[in-house]
C-alpha positions as YAML, in Angstrom:
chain: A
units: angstrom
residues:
- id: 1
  name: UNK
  ca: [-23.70, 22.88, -4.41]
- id: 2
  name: UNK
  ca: [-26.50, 20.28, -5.81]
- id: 3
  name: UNK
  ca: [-25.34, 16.75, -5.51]
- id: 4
  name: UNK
  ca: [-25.76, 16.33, -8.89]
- id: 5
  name: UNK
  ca: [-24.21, 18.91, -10.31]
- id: 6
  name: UNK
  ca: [-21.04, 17.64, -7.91]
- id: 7
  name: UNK
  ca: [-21.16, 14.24, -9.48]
- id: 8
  name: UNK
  ca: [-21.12, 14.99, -12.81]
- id: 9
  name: UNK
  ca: [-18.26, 17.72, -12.00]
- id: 10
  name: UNK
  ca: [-16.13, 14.63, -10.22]
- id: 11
  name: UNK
  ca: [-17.43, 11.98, -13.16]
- id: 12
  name: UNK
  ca: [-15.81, 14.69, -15.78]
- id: 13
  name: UNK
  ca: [-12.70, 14.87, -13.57]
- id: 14
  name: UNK
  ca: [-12.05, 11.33, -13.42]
- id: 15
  name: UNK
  ca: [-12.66, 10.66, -17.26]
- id: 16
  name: UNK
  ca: [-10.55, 13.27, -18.03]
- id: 17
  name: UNK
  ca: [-7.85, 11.44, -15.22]
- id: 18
  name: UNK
  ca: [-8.32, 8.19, -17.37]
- id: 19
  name: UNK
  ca: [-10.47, 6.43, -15.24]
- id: 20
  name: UNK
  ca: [-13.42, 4.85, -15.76]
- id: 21
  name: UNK
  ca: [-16.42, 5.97, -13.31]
- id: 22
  name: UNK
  ca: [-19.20, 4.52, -11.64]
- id: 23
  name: UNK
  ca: [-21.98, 5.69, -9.23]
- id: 24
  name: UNK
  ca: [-23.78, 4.22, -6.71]
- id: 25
  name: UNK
  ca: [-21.18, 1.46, -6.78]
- id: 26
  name: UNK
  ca: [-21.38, -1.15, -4.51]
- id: 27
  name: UNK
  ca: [-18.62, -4.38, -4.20]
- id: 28
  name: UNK
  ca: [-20.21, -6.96, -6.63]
- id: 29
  name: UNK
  ca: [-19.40, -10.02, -4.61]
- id: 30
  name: UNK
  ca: [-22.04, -8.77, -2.53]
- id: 31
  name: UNK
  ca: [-24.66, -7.44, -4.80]
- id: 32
  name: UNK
  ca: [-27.56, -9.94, -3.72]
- id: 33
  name: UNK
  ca: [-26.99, -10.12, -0.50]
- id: 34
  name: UNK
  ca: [-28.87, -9.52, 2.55]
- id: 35
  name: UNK
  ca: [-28.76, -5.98, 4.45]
- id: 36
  name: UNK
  ca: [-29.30, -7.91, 7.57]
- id: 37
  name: UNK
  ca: [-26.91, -10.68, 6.94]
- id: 38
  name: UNK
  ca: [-23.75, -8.13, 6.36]
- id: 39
  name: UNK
  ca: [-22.85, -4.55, 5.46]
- id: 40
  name: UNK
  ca: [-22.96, -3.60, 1.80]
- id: 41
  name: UNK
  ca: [-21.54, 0.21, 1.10]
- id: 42
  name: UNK
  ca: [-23.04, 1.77, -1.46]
- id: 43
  name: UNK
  ca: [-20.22, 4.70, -2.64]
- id: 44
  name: UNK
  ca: [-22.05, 7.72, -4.50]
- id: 45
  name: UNK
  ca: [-18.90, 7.84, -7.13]
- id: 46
  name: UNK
  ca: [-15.77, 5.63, -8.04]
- id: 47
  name: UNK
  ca: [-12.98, 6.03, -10.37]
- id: 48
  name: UNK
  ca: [-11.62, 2.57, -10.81]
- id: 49
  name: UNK
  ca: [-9.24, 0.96, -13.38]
- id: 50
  name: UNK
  ca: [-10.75, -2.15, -14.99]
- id: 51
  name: UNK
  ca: [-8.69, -5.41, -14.11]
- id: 52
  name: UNK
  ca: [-6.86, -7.57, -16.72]
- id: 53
  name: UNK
  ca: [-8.75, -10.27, -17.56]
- id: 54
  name: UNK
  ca: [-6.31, -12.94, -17.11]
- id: 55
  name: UNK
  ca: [-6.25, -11.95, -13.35]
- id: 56
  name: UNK
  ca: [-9.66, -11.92, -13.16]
- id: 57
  name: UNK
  ca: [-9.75, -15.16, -14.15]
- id: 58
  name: UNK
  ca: [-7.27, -16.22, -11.85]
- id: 59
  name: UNK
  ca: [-9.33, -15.10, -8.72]
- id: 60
  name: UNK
  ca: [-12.29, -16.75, -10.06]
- id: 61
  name: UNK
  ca: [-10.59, -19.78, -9.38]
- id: 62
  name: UNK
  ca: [-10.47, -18.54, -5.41]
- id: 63
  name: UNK
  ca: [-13.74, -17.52, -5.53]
- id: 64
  name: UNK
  ca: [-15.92, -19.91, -3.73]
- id: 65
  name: UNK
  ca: [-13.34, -21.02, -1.30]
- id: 66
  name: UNK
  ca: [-13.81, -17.84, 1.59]
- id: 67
  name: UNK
  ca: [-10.19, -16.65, 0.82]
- id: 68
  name: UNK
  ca: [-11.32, -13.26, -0.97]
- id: 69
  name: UNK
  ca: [-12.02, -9.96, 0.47]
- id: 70
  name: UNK
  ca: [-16.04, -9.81, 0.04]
- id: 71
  name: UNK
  ca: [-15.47, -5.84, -0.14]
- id: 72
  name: UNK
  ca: [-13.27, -6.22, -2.60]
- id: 73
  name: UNK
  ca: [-14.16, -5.73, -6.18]
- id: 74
  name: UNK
  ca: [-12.33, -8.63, -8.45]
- id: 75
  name: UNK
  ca: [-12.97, -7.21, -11.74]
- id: 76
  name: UNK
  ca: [-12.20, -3.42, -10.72]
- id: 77
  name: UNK
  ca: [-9.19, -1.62, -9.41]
- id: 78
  name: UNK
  ca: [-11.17, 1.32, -7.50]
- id: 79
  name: UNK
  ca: [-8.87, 4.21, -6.93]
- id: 80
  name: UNK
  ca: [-10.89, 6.17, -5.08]
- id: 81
  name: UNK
  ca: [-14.82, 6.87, -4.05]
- id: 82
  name: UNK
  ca: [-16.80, 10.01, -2.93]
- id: 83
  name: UNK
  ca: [-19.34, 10.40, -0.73]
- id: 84
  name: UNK
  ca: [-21.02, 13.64, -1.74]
- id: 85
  name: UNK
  ca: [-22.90, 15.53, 1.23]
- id: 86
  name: UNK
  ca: [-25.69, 18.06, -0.44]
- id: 87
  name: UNK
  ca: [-26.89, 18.68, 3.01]
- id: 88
  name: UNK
  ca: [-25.75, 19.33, 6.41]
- id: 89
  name: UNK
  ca: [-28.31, 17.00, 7.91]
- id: 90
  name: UNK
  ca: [-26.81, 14.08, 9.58]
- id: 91
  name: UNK
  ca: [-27.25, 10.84, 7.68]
...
């Protein structure tokens, strides 16, 4: 099966679920920086619940003090993400 034609099946899937989706999502606390400094995933597909903005708010306060997950998106509840294979290459 094409990649795309998988992603749009799963994008379909989750709207229908009552998620909202996202591809090539990546966390956004660490949208900037480096490759060489730290890790950054980059998930093909998310379904993810968008978080109430009074907690977001209330994180933002924690922000810039080290005690948040850098992997963790604060402004989305991600449910789950998909890593779509089109080939049977190794990546």
């Amino acid at each position: 099966m094409d990649k795309q034609i998988a992603l749009r099946k799963l994008e379909r899937i989750g709207e229908f679920l009552g998620f909202k989706v996202e591809r090539e999502w990546s966390p956004e606390s660490l949208r900037g920086v480096s490759k060489q400094l730290r890790y950054i995933p980059r998930i093909d597909l998310i379904w993810y619940k968008p978080m109430p903005e009074p907690f977001i708010n209330f994180l933002l306060k924690f922000i810039n003090q080290g005690v948040l997950d850098p992997y963790r998106d604060y402004k989305k509840e991600v449910i789950i993400g998909f890593e779509i294979e089109a080939t049977d290459r190794p990546t």
